[in-house]
C-alpha positions in Angstrom: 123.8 93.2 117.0 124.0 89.5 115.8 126.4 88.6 118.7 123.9 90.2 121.3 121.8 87.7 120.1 124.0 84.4 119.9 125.2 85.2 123.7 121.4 85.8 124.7 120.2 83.1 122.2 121.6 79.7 124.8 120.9 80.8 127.7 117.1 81.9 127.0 116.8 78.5 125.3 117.7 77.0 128.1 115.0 78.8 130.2 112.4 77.8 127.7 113.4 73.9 127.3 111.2 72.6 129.9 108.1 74.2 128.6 109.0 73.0 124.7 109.9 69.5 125.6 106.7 69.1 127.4 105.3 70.8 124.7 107.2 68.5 121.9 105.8 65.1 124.3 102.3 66.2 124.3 102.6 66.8 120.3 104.3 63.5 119.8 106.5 63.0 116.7 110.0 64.9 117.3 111.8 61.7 118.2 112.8 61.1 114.9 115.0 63.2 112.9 115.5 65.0 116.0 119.4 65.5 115.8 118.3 67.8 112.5 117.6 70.2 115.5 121.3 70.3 115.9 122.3 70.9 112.3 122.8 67.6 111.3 121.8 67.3 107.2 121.9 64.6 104.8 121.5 65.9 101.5 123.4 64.4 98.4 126.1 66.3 97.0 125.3 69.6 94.9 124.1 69.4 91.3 126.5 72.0 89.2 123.8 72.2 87.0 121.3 72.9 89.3 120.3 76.0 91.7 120.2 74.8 95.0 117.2 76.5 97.5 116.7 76.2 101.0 112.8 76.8 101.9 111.6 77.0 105.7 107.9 76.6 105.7 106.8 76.1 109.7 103.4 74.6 110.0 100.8 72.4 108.4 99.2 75.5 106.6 102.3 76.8 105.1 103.3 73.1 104.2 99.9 72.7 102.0 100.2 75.9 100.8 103.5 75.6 99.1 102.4 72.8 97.0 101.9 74.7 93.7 105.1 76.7 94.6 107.4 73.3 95.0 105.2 71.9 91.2 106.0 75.1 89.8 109.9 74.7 90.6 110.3 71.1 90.0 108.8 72.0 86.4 111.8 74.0 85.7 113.9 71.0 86.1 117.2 73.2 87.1 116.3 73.8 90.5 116.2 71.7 93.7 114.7 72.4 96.9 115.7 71.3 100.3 112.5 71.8 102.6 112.6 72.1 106.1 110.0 72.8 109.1 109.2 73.4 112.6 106.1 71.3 114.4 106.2 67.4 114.1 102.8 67.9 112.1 104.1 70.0 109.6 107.2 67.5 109.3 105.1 64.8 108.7 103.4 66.3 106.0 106.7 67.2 103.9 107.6 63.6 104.3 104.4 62.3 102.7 104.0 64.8 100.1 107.3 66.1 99.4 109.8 63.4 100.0 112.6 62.5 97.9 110.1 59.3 96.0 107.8 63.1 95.4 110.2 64.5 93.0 109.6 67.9 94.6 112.4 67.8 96.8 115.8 66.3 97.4 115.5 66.1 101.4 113.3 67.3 103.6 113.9 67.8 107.7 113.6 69.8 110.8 114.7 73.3 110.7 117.7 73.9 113.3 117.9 75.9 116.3 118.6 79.2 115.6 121.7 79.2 117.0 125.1 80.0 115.6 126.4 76.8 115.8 124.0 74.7 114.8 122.6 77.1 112.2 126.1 77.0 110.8 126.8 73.5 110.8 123.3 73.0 108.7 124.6 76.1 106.3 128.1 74.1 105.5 126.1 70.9 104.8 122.7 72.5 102.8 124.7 75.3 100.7 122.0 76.7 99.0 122.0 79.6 96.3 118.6 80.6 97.9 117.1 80.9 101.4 113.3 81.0 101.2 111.2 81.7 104.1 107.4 82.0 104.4 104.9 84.0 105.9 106.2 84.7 109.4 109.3 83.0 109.6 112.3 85.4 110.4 115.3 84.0 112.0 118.3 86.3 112.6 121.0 83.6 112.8 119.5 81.9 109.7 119.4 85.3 107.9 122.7 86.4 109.5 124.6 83.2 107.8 123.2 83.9 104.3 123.9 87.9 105.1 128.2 86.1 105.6 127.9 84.2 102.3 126.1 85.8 100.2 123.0 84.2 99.2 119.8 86.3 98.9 117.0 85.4 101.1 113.3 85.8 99.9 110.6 86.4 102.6 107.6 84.7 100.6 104.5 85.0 101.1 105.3 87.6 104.0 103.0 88.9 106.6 102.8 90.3 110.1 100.3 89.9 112.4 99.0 92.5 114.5 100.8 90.7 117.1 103.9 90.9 115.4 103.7 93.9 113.9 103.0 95.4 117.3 106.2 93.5 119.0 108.4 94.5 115.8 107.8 98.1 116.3 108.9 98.0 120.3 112.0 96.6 119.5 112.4 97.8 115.7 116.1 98.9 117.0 117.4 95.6 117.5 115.1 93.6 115.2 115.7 95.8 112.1 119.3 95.5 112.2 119.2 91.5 112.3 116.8 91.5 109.4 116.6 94.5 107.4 120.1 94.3 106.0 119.8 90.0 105.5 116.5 89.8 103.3 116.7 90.8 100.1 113.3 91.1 99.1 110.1 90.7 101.2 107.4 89.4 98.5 103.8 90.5 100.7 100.9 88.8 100.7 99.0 91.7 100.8 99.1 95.8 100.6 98.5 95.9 104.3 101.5 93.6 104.9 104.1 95.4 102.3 103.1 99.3 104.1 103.9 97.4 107.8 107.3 95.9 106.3 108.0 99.7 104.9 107.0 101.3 108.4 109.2 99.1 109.9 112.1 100.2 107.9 112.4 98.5 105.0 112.6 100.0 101.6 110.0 100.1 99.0 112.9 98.8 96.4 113.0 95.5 99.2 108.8 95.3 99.4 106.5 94.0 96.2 102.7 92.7 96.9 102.8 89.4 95.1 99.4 88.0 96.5 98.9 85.3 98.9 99.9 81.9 97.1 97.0 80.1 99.6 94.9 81.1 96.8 96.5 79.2 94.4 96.7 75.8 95.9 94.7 72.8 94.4 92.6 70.4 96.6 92.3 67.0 95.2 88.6 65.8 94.8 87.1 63.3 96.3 84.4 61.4 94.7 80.6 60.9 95.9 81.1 57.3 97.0 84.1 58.3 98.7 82.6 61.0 100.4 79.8 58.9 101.7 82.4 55.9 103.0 84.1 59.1 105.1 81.0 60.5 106.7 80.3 56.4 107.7 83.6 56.0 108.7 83.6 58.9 111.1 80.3 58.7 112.4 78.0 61.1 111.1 76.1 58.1 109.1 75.0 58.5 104.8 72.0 60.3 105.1 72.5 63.1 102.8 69.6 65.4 104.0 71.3 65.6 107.4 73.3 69.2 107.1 77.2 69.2 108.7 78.4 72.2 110.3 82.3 71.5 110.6 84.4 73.4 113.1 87.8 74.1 111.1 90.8 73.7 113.2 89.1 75.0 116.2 90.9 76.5 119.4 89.8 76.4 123.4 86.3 77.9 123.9 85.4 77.8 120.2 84.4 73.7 120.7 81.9 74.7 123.7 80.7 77.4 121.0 79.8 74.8 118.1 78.0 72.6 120.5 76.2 75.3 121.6 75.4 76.5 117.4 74.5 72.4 117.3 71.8 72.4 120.2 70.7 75.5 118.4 70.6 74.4 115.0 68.4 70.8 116.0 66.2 73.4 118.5 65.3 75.1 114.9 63.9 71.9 113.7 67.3 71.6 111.4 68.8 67.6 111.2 72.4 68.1 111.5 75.7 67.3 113.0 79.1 68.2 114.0 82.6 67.8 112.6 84.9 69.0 115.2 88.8 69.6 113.6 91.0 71.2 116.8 94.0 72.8 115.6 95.9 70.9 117.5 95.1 67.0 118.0 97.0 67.1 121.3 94.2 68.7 122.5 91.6 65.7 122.2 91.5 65.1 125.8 90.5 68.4 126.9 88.0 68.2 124.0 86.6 64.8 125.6 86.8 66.1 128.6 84.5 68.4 127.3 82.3 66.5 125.7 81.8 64.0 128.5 80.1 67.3 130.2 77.1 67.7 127.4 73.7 67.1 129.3 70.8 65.7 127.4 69.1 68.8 125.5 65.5 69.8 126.4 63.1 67.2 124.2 65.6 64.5 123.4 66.3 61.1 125.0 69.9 61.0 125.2 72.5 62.9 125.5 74.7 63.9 122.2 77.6 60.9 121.2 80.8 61.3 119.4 83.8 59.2 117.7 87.2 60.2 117.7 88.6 59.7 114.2 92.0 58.5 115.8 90.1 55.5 117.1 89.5 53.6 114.1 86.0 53.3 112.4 83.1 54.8 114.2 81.1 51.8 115.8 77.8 53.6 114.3 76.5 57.0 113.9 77.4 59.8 116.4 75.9 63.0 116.7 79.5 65.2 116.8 83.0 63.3 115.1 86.0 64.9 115.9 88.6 64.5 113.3 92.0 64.4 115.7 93.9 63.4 113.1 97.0 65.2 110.9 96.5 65.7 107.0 92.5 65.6 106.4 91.3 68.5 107.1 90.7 69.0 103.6 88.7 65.5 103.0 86.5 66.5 106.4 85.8 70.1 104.7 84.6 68.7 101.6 81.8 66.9 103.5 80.7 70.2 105.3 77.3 72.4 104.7 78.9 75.5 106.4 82.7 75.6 107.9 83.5 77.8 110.9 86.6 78.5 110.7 88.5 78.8 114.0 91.2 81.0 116.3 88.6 83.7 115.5 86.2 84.2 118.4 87.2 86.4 121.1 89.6 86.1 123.1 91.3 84.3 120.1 92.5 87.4 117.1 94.5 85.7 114.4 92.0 83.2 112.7 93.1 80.1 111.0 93.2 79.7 106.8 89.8 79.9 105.3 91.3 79.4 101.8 90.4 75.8 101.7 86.9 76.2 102.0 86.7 78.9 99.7 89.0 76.2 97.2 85.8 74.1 97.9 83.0 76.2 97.5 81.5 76.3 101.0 79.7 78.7 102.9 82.0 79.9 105.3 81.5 82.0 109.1 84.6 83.5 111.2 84.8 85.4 114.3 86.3 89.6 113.9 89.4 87.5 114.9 91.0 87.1 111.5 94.3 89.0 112.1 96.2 86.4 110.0 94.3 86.5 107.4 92.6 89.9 107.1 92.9 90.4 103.6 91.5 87.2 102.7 89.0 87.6 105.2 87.8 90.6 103.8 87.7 89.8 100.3 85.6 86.6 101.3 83.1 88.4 103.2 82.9 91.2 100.3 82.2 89.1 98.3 79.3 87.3 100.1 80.6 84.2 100.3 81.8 84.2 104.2 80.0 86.4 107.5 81.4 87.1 110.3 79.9 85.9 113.7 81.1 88.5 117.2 80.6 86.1 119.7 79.1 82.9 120.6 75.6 83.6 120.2 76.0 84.9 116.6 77.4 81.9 115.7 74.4 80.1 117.0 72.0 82.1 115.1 73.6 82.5 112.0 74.6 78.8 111.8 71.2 78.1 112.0 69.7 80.6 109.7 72.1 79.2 106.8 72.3 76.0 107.4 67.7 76.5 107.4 67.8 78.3 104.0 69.3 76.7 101.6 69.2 79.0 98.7 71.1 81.7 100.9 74.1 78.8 101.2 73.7 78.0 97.8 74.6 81.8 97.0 77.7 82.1 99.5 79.2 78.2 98.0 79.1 80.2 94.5 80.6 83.3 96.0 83.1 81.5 97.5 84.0 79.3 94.4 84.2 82.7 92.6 86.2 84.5 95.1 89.0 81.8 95.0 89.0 81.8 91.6 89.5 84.9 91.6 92.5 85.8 93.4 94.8 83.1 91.7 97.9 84.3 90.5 100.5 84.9 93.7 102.7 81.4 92.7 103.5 82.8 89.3 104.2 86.5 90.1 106.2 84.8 93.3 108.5 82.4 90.9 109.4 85.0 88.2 110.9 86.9 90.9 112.8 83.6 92.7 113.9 83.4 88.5 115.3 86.7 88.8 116.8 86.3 92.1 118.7 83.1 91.0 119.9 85.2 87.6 117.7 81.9 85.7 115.2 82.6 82.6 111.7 83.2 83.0 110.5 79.9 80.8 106.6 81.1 82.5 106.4 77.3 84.3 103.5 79.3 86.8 
């Protein structure tokens, strides 16, 4: 089955190459390091006294999440990690965070194309003892070269969307074959996630529910001087008594929405502003674009302003910032009243990570979208710290009728500080079985 898919593999690449280089020149960023595409690696040269691993994390979410993971291993001190990716944005976060000068990591680089040659020019130069891969990353030429040498592969943190879930099950005849026999174990980030990994054929010796390690990552705090210079800096002025509703990595139609929940909130008599984070920064000219539409609302002079954060210091206050930048969500959540958090309204079904503002304690809203993250989803909202908004006009109301009442946010920032709290735990259940995998003691460094 694995050479169905290397003859089919080039040829559908090259049908899809238009639409991902213009894809790659609107993102910006692949120039560099972009032979690592190919299979080109530059690692130095294999520590005997060292267990080499080779962990594919794709995106920006995965690449935060991983932090505690990567601390966890370094503390072992007999273990080193080669960390590659997919997007530009998630490269650029392993360079800043996990670089060599990090500690965490002796390289870190693009992931290769999933083809047999380039996947096994990257294999002769990486040879790791491990192959990692998290969440949703399943590559059958990546998984086929560790099958030919040996060396387990770990699906961490593993999930399937209904999406994927749905598109694994049509073809489970030729996808099961490519990845059933590769991975060794498939550690679930959830219940759900393990039964749809055992429906799809593999066994319940292959699937253990480790948690989702999201819940265990740590968020650097930023001070109260430092969170006022950042609400200056991006527009949305010092006054502490005017309430920010941030839109958390936000996809098309859910911007329109939070301008609307905006006009509604100031209609209720309720001073606030907007912090507008797309998911992807590429975006910011269809987000202008939309912007540059907004009328003046009934009983105001003017209509709203807004600052792009790429543009440097906001020349005064604005009434909506959008934060078009990579690497700060985080610092923009901290300064929010109440974070929607985005992919979630309809038509949209997978929702984004709402982990980091439960990490922070805020009051949190998310459309029935949440497919992504359903578990977490539904122990935030259980446990009263999130709510969950159908459609556009929801959001407008409830927006308003938190952000009015400030004892009932008060109640969901507790229930979300307690809810994260909670659910800690996945990164140490995760590295005693990486321990076990790599035949290594358990010195309990999680």
């Amino acid at each position: 089955m694995i050479w169905v898919y290397r003859i089919l593999f080039f040829p559908a690449l090259l049908f899809m190459l238009p639409y991902y280089l213009l894809r790659m020149w609107r993102r910006g960023g692949y120039k560099s390091g972009f032979s690592q595409r190919f299979g080109t690696v530059n690692l130095p040269p294999k520590n005997p006294a060292k267990k080499r691993v080779w962990l594919q994390a794709v995106s920006v979410g995965e690449m935060q999440a991983i932090s505690p993971l990567l601390q966890a291993l370094k503390a072992r001190g007999d273990v080193e990690v080669y960390l590659t990716t997919t997007t530009s944005t998630g490269h650029k976060i392993a360079l800043d965070r996990y670089g060599e000068k990090s500690g965490l990591t002796i390289g870190t680089g693009y992931f290769p194309l999933d083809w047999w040659a380039f996947s096994a020019r990257a294999w002769r130069r990486v040879r790791p003892d491990l192959v990692i891969l998290m969440e949703g990353e399943r590559w059958p030429e990546h998984i086929a070269q560790a099958r030919r040498r040996g060396v387990p592969v770990l699906a961490v943190n593993a999930r399937l969307s209904d999406r994927s879930y749905s598109r694994m099950k049509a073809w489970r005849a030729v996808a099961m074959p490519l990845m059933q026999r590769g991975i060794t174990r498939v550690l679930a980030c959830s219940e759900i996630d393990a039964e749809r990994f055992r429906e799809l054929g593999f066994t319940a010796e292959q699937v253990t529910v480790t948690g989702n390690i999201k819940w265990d990552v740590t968020i650097p705090l930023m001070s109260a001087e430092e969170r006022v210079s950042l609400r200056a800096e991006i527009g949305l002025g010092a006054n502490a008594n005017e309430l920010i509703l941030l839109g958390s990595s936000t996809w098309p139609g859910e911007e329109d929405a939070l301008l609307e929940a905006l006009r509604a909130i100031r209609a209720a008599g309720i001073a606030a502003r907007l912090l507008l984070v797309p998911r992807h920064m590429e975006r910011r000219g269809e987000v202008e674009a939309l912007l540059q539409k907004q009328t003046t609302p009934a009983g105001e002079d003017t209509a709203p302003t807004w600052h792009f954060r790429s543009r440097g210091a906001a020349p005064g206050v604005v009434d909506i910032a959008v934060g078009d930048t990579t690497g700060e969500l985080r610092k923009f959540t901290q300064l929010a009243d109440l974070v929607f958090v985005g992919k979630s309204l309809p038509p949209h079904t997978e929702g984004q990570t709402p982990v980091e503002a439960a990490a922070l304690g805020r009051a949190i809203l998310f459309g029935p979208g949440m497919g992504n993250f359903r578990e977490i989803a539904r122990r935030l909202t259980d446990a009263g710290a999130a709510k969950v908004v159908h459609n556009r006009e929801e959001l407008c109301a409830t927006a308003a009728r938190i952000l009015g009442d400030a004892d009932a946010r008060a109640k969901m920032m507790t229930a979300s500080t307690e809810c994260y709290r909670g659910n800690q735990g996945a990164v140490a259940r995760t590295l005693e079985i990486i321990e076990k995998t790599l035949g290594m003691p358990n010195r309990g460094s999680a």
